[in-house]
N, C-alpha and C positions, 0 to 999 in steps of 0.2 A: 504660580510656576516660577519664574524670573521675570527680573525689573527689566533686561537689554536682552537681545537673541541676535548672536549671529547663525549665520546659517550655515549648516553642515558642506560636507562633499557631496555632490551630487550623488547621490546613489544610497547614502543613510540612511537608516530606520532613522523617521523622524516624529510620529506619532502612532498610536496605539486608540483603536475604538473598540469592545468590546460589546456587546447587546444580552439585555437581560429583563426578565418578566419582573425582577422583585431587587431595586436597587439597594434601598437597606444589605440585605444576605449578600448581593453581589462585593459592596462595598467593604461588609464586613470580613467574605472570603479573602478575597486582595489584599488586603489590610493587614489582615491577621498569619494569613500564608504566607505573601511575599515582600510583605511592609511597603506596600506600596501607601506613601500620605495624597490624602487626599482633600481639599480645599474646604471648606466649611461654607465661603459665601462671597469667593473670588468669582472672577471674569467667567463667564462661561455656564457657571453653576445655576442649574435651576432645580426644580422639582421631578423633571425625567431627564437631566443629564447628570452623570456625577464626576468631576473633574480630578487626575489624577495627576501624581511624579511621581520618579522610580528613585528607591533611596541612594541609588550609586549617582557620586560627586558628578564622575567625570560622563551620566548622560543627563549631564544641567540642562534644559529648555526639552530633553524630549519629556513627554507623556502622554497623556491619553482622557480619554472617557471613557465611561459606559452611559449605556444610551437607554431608556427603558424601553421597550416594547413590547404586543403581546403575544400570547403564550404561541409555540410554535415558530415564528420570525424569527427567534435567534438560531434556527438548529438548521434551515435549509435557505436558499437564495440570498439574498445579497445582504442581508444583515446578518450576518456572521463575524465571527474575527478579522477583523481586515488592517492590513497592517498599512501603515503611508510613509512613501518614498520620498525625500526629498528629491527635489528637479529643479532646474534652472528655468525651462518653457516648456508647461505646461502642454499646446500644441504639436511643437516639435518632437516631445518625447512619446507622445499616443501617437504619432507618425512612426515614430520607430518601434510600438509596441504592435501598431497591426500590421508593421513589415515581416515580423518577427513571429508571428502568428496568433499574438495575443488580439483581445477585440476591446471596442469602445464601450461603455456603459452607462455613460453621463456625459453630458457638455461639462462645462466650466461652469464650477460652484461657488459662494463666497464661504471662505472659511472663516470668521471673524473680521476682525477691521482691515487686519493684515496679509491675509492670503488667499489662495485659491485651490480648489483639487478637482480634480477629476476620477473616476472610479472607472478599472477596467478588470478584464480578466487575462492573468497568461496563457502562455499558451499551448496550460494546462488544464484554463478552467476554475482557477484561483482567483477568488476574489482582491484583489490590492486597488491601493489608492497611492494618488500623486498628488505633490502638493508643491504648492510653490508663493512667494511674497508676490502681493503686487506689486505691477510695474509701475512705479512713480510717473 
């Protein structure tokens, strides 16, 4: 993805997760439709994640995955498209999301070496995710 990451404004689309029965076709759709590049054998990458970035400069550090699962899991509940928010606290901001009428879906996750997310719903009903660095 990138060598340094600063972190966005609070409120940015910061990552993209995606869910799919058949990674190859997933990878190749993306790819080929929206050039999105995608890592060969970086950070992240296994055999059911497939790690992406979006070819516009100016969204350097965001991207995404797709995640493989099976059949059915990507079309209804909580593996679906889910997009993640940058935040500054994690806690704070699910404070403010079930003030708001949204609800909690998850504690506090590790997102790699560097961050944390949480999964909730608005309050709509909408799947989304928060994400945030850890606190040193």
């Amino acid at each position: 993805m990138c060598d340094t990451w600063t972190p966005p404004s609070v409120g940015t689309p910061c990552w993209v997760e995606i869910f799919a029965t058949d990674l190859a076709r997933a990878e190749k759709f993306y790819s080929t439709v929206f050039n999105w590049q995608f890592s060969k054998d970086g950070p992240g990458r296994t055999e059911d994640i497939a790690m992406f970035s979006f070819p516009e400069k100016g969204l350097k550090g965001m991207g995404g995955n797709i995640s493989k699962v099976k059949p059915g899991e990507h079309t209804t509940g909580p593996k679906t498209v889910k997009l993640y928010l940058y935040v500054e606290d994690l806690e704070k901001t699910m404070e403010k999301i079930i003030a708001n009428g949204g609800k909690k879906c998850s504690d506090v996750l590790p997102e790699g070496d560097h961050g944390q997310v949480m999964h909730l719903q608005d309050s709509e009903g909408n799947g989304i995710g928060i994400y945030a660095t850890k606190k040193q």
